[in-house]
N, C-alpha and C positions, 0 to 999 in steps of 0.2 A: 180675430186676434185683437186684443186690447192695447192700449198704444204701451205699457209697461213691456209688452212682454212685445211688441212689435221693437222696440227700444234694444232691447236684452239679444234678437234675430239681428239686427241693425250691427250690433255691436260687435257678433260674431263675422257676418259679411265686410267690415270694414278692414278686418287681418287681412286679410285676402288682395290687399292693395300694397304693394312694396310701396316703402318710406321714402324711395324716389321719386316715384310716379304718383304723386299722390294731389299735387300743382292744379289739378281737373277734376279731384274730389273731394263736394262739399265738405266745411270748413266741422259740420259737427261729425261725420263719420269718419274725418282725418283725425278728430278729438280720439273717437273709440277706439281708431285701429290704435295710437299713441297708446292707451291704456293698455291693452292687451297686450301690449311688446312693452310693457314696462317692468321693471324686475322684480322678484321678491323684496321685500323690505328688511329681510336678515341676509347679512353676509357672516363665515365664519374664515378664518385661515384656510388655503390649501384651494381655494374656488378656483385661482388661475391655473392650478397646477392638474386638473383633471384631466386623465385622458379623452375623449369623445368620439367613438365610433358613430359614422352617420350613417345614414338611409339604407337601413338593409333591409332587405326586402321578407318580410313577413306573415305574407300571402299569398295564394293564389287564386283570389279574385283578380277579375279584371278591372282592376281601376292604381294605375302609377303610383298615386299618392300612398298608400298601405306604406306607409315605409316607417324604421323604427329606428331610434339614437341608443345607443347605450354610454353612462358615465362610468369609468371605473375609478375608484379611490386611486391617488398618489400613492407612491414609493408602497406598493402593495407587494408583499412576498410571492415568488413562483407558484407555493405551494398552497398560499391561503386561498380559502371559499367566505364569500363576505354573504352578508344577506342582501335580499333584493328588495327595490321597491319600487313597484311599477305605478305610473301615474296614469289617469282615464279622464282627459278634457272631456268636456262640457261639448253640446252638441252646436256641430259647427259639418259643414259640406267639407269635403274630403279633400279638395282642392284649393280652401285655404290653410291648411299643412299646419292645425295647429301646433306639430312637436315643434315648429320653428317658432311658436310664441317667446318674447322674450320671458315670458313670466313662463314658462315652462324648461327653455334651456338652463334659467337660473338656477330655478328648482333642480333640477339636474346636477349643477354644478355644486349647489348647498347639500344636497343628499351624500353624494360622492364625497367633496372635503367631510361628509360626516361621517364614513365610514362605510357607507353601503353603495351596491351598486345599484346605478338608476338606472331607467328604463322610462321612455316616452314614445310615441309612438301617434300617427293617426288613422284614425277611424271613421267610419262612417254613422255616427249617430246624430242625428239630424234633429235635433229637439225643433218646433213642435212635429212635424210630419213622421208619419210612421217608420220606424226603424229601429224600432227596439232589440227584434231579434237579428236584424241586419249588423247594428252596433256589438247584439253579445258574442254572435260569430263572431265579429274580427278582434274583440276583447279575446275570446277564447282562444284563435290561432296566435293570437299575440304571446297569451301565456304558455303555450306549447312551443310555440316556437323558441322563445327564451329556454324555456327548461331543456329543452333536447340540445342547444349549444350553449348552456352557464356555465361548460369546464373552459371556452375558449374566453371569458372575460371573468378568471375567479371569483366565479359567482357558486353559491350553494342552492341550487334549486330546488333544495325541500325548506327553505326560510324566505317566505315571497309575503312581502305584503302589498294592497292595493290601496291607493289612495285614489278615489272619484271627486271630480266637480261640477256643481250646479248640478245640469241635465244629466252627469254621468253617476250618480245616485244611485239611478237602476242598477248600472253594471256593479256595482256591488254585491249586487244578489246571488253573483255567478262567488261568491265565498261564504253565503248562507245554506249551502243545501246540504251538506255535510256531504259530496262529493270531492273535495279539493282540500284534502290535508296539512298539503305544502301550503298553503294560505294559511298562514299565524296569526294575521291580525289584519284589521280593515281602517282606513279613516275617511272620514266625507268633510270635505270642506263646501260650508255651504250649498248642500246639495237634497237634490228632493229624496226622500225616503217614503213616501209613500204618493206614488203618480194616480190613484182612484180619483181622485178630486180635482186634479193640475188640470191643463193644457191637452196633457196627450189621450183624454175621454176625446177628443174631438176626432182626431186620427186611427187610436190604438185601440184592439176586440178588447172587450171584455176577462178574457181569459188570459192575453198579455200583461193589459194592466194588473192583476194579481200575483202574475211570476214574478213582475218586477218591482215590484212593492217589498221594500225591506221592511214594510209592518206584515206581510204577511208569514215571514220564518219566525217573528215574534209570537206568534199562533199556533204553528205549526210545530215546529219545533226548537225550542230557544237554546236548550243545552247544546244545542250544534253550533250555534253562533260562535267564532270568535271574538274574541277582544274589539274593543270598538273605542274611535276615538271621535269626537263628530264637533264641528266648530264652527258656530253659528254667526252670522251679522245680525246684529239688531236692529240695524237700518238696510235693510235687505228690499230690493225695489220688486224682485222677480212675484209675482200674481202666484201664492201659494207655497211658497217656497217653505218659510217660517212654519206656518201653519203644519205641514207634512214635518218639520224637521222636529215642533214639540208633541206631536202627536207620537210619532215612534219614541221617546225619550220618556214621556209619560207612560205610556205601556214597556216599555224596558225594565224601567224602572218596577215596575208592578209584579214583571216577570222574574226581576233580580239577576237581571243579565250582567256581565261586564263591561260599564262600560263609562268611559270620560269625556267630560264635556265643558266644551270653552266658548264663554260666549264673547264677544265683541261688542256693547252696547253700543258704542258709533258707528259699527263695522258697517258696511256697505258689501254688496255684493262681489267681492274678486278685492275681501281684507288683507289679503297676503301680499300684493303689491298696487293696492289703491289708497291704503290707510295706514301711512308712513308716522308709527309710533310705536309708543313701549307697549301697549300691549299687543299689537297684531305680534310684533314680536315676541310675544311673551308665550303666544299661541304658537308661532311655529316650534318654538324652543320646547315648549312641550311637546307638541306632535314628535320631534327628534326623539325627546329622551321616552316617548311611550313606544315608540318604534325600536331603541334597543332595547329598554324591557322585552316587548314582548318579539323580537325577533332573534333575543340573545348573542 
């Protein structure tokens, strides 16, 4: 492992340390967990007022942490069904609970004052070490499970969109195969799109690497794709990251696929609450309004 992407492991493992306890741990991995529990960089009206359903349980694997938050929109009618948007951290061990990141409750609370309901949750996909299909399992009981109880938080479970980060790239694939209808649209914020060339050749067959490669439904079959939003850091540290993320956008583009793209030329790694300005902003603000387009 290269020290970037040893860096990138590091930074995940430091959540995993309450903001307490933290007095015994070195002074740069108390920096990272800081980062990680910092918030998005857009607020809109109505963030305090969200409802928050916590830790429900989502699975049944054996492992505690599978637990899931839902945000429901404020002052929301009996009768209304909102659309959804379910959010897929970046690979991190199971028992640093990323839906407790603060850069993830935020986003929760920014989705919900926006009109939809949110949805976070954790998993177990372990960027680098093998876990891909470990990761789409509990991706996939996550969205089951949602959908078989969206009448109890006026949710409409045929308008779901997924939003992946970094490492959770892959799991986007699980709305490229033209099996998942209720999937309307996809966004990746900084995240790998094609794993053939990353990290996970060290860990992951051959044959995994291809499933989860969102360059490969550009191949396969592009008219199945939905909508795509994909928002890039130009100052992006992760070993590969970039490189995967213009590699699908350059062949999208060739295919004439749907799809919008926002880059951050300052942007670093985790732009949504690292790089406190008008354009990260300017990028979530779009991510919102391509998510009512296309989630109507």
């Amino acid at each position: 492992m290269n020290r970037l992407t040893l860096v990138f492991a590091v930074l995940c493992i430091a959540a995993s340390f309450p903001v307490a306890a933290q007095n015994n741990v070195p002074p740069d991995i108390r920096e990272m967990a800081r980062r990680v529990n910092m918030p998005v960089v857009l607020t809109v009206p109505g963030m305090a007022d969200v409802k928050v359903v916590e830790n429900l349980k989502y699975s049944d694997a054996n492992d505690a942490n599978l637990l899931m938050d839902v945000y429901v929109p404020p002052n929301i009618a009996k009768t209304e069904k909102r659309p959804v948007v379910i959010f897929i951290h970046g690979g991190a061990r199971s028992e640093w609970t990323p839906k407790d990141w603060g850069v993830y409750k935020t986003w929760g609370r920014l989705i919900a004052a926006s009109g939809f309901v949110g949805v976070t949750f954790t998993h177990r996909l372990e960027y680098p070490a093998r876990s891909l299909e470990t990761g789409a399992k509990d991706v996939t009981d996550a969205i089951k499970y949602f959908r078989m109880h969206a009448d109890k938080y006026n949710a409409d479970r045929d308008r779901i969109s997924l939003i992946g980060y970094s490492a959770a790239g892959p799991m986007l694939t699980l709305g490229m195969r033209g099996e998942t209808p209720y999937i309307k649209c996809l966004v990746a914020f900084y995240a790998f799109m094609d794993v053939q060339r990353a990290e996970h050749r060290k860990t992951e067959g051959a044959a995994a690497l291809t499933t989860f490669s969102a360059v490969t439904y550009l191949e396969k079959n592009p008219q199945l794709l939905p909508p795509m939003f994909i928002a890039r850091a130009g100052r992006d540290e992760i070993p590969m990251m970039n490189d995967s993320i213009d590699r699908f956008i350059n062949l999208a583009i060739s295919k004439n696929i749907e799809l919008s793209f926002a880059n951050h030329t300052n942007g670093v790694h985790g732009l949504d609450n690292q790089n406190d300005d008008a354009r990260s902003r300017e990028i979530i603000q779009n991510v919102i309004a391509f998510l009512k387009t296309n989630l109507k």
